[in-house]
C-alpha positions, 0 to 999 in steps of 0.5 A, spaced: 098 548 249 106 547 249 111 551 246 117 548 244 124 554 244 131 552 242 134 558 247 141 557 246 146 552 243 145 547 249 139 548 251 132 547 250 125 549 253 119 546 254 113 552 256 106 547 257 100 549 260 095 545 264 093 542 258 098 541 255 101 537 262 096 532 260 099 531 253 106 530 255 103 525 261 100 521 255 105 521 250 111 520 255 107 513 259 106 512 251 114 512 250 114 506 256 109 502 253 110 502 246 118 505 246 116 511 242 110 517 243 109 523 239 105 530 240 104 536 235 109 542 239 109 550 237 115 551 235 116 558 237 122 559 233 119 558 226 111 561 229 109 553 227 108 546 229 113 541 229 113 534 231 116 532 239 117 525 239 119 521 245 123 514 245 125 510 249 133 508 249 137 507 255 143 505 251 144 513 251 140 519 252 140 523 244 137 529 241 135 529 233 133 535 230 129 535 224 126 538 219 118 537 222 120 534 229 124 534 234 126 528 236 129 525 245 132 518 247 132 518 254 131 512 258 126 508 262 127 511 269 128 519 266 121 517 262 119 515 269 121 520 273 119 526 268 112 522 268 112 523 275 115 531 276 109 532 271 103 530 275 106 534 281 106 540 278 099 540 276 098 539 284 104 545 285 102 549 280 110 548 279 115 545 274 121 545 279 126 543 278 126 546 271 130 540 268 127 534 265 134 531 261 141 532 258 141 529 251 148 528 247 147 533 241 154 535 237 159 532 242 156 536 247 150 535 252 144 539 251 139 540 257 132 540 256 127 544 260 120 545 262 117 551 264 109 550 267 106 556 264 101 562 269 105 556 275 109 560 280 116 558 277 
């Protein structure tokens, strides 16, 4: 399960269980092989599921809301990096830290979250 929450003008949270863990892995180590990957989300703002589409940019880090989905360009080495924080937190029991990425969105940054549900954070 994975839950997507829009918190505040400049934050966005991800909740995931362990099997929703599973997913992010595979739709992130997709965005490495084929420059993009997507999985269906809850959208707890609208009680619905929506589209979170990763893709590989490492020109600039962007977020892009849409009607259906919800859109993150991140570059190679964060992709790598939160591959490896969401592998770790099936061992820990634990997203720490709760960072993923900053992306730009309406001439600010926009920081995305993670949260591992019944973990210990």
């Amino acid at each position: 399960m994975i839950n997507i929450n829009k918190e505040s003008e400049l934050s966005l949270k991800i909740e995931f269980d362990e099997e929703g863990s599973k997913g992010l892995i595979k739709v992130l180590e997709d965005t490495i092989h084929m420059k993009n990957g997507i999985i269906e989300v809850n959208n707890k703002v609208n009680q619905d599921t929506i589209g979170l589409e990763f893709i590989q940019d490492n020109d600039m880090n962007e977020i892009i809301f849409g009607n259906n989905k919800i859109v993150i360009k991140i570059d190679k080495d964060e992709i790598e990096y939160a591959i490896e924080r969401f592998i770790e937190s099936k061992e820990s029991k634990c997203f720490y830290p709760a960072e993923v990425c900053e992306c730009y969105y309406k001439k600010k940054y926009l920081t995305v979250y993670a949260e591992l549900l019944n973990g210990n954070n």
